[in-house]
Every structure is written in structure tokens, then in C-alpha cells.
C-alpha positions in Angstrom: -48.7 44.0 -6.1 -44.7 43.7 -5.8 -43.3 45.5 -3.2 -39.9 47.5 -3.8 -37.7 45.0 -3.2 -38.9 42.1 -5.5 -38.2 44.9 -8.8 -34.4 44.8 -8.2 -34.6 41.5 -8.0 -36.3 40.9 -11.5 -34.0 43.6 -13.1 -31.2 41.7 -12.0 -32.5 38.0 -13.1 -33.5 40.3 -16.4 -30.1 41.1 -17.2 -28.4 37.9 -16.1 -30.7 35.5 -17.4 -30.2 35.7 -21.6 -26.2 35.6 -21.0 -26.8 32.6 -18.3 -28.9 30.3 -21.1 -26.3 31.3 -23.9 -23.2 30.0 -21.8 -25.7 26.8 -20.6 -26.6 26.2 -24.8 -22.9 26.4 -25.6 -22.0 23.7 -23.2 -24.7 21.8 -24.2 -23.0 22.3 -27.9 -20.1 21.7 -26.6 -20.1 18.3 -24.8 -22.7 17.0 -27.8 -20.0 17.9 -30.8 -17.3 16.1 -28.8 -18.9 12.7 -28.1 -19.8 12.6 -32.2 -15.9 12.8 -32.9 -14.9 9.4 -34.1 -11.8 7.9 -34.7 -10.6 8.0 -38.0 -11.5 4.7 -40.2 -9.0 2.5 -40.7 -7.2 2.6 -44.3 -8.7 0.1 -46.8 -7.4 -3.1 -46.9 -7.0 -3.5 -50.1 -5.3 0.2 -50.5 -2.8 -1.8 -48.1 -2.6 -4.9 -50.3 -2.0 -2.8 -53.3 0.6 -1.2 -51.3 2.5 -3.9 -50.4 2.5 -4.8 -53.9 4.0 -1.5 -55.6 6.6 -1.7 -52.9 7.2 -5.3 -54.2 7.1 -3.8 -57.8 9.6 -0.8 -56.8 12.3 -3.4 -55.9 11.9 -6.1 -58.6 12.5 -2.5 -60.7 9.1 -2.0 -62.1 8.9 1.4 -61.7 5.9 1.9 -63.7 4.1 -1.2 -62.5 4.5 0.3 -59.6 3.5 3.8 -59.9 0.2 2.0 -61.3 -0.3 0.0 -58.2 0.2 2.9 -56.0 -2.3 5.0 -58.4 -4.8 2.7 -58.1 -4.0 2.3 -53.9 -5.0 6.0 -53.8 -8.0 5.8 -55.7 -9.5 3.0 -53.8 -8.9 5.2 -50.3 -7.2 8.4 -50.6 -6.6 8.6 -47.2 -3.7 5.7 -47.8 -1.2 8.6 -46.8 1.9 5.7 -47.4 1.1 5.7 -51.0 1.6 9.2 -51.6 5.2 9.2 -50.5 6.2 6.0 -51.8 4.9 7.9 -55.1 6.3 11.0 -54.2 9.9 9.0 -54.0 9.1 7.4 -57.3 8.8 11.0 -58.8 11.8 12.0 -57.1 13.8 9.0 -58.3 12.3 10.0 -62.0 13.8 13.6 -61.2 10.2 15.0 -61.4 10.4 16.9 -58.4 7.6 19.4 -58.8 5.4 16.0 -58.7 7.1 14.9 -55.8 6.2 18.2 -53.9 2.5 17.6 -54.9 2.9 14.1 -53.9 4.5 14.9 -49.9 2.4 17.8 -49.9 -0.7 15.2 -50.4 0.9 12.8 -47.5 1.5 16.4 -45.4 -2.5 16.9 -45.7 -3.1 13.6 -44.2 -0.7 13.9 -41.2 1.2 17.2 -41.3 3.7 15.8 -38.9 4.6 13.0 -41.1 8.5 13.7 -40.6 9.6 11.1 -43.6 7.1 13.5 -45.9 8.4 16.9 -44.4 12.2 15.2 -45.3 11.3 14.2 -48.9 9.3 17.4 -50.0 12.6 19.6 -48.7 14.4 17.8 -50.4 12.0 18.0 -53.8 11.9 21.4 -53.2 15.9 22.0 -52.7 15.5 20.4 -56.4 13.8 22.8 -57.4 15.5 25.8 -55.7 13.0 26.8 -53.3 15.8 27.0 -50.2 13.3 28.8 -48.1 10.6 26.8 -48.4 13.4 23.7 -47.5 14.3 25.5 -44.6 10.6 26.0 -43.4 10.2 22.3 -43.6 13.5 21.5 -41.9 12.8 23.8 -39.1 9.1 21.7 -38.5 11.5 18.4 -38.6 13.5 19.8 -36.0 10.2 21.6 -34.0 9.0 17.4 -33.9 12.0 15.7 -33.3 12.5 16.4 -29.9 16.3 15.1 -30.1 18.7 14.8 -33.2 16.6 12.9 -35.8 18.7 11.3 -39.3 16.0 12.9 -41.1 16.8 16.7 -40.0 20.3 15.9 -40.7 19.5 14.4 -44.0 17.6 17.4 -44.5 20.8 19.8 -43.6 23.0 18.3 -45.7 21.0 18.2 -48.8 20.1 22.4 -48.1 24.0 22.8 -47.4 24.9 21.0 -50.9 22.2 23.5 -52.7 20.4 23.0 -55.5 21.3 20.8 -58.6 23.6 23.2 -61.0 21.7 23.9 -64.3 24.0 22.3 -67.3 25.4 25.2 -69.2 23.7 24.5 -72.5 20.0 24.7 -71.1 21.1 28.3 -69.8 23.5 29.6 -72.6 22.2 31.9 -75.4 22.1 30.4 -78.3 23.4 32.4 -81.2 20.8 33.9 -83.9 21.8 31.5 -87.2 22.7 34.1 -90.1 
């Protein structure tokens, strides 16, 4: 028989015991989740070599050679985040910016500090007159660079200058023939 003082004692342990194996089972989970992180993989060699040679292709003046390469870079490893802003530029350059943003916002995926992608897609999207969404990126740039950094002054100047002006004959109103 249990005397008096042993009851407490099991109410106690009772009450304590269900919250004292959850907190030892999420340690457990814990500790096991962080040892199976790995490093990410290394990008594919070949996504490099296919790399190299759109950038090759880009300055001989292939554009489209190289927009192929870089295609193809991202299909064989899409986490090749270099490819998706040199494309990005290349849609830039083509004054496609809507496929530049897609492009940056691709690299931004990969690394969202990537301060060379945060650059071009403000500037894509100061192309396309989304100011706020610019000033949203040049803010981050300036949150990451620590200091003064060319590309958050890059950045500035291309939100000071504003968008591109629309030509007058894509906004006139063209008068009903008679």
C-alpha cells in the first residue's frame, strides 16, 4: 500500500512527465534534421562549360547563339543561377524587360542576395514603370551592402532618370477614317 506521501509524488511525475518526453522527442528531432542538411551540390560542369561559352558567344555578338547556349546551361542544371542573369541581361539588351524580370527574379530564387540580380531586375522593372517595386529592390541593395556599393548607385540613378518616355504615336488617338 502507498502511504500519503508517495501520491503527491506520482501526481506530480503525472503531470510533468508527457511535457518532459515531448521537449526530449523534439530535441531528438531536432539535432537529427540538422546533421541531414547538406551542402548544396556543386553546379554542373557542363552548365559551367556551356556558360563560359554564351559569354564567349555574347561578345563575338551572337546574341542568339548565345541565348541558346545559356538555354540549354539552364536545362542541364537549373540551379546554374549565373545563367539566368547573363539571360536576363540579354533580354534587357533586346528591350524585353518583362523577360528580364522573369529572368533576375529566377537568379533572386536561387540566392536572393545576389546584389548584381537585385540591380538588373530594378532596373527591368524601372523599364517597365514599376518605380516602387525598383525602390523595394534598391532598398535590399542598400540593406546588403554594408557601405556605398556602384550597384545601389547605379540603381539610384536609373530610378532618378524614370522610366523610358512612351513615343507619342504609340499613345496618341488615332483619328476614326471617314
Amino acid at each position: 500500500m502507498l502511504g500519503w506521501g508517495v501520491v503527491p509524488r506520482l501526481e506530480l511525475m503525472m503531470r510533468v512527465l508527457p511535457f518532459a518526453i515531448a521537449s526530449a522527442l523534439t530535441l531528438a528531432s531536432l539535432s537529427t534534421s540538422l546533421q541531414g542538411q547538406r551542402p548544396p551540390a556543386p553546379v554542373n560542369a557542363q552548365s559551367i562549360q556551356l556558360l563560359t561559352q554564351a559569354r564567349a558567344a555574347r561578345a563575338s555578338g551572337d546574341l542568339d547563339g548565345a541565348v541558346d547556349l545559356l538555354e540549354t546551361a539552364v536545362a542541364v542544371d537549373p540551379r546554374n543561377r549565373e545563367a539566368y542573369v547573363v539571360l536576363a541581361e540579354l533580354a534587357d539588351a533586346r528591350g524585353l524587360p518583362g523577360k528580364a524580370i522573369r529572368f533576375y527574379r529566377e537568379a533572386l530564387t536561387l540566392e536572393p542576395n545576389d546584389v548584381t540580380a537585385l540591380r538588373g531586375q530594378g532596373e527591368a522593372l524601372v523599364a517597365k514603370g514599376a518605380m516602387a517595386r525598383a525602390q523595394e529592390n534598391l532598398a535590399k541593395i542598400r540593406t546588403l551592402c554594408k557601405t556605398a556599393c556602384p550597384a545601389a548607385n547605379q540603381l539610384a540613378a536609373v530610378i532618378a532618370k524614370g522610366p523610358p518616355a512612351i513615343a507619342q504615336a504609340d499613345t496618341a488617338v488615332k483619328p476614326k477614317p471617314e
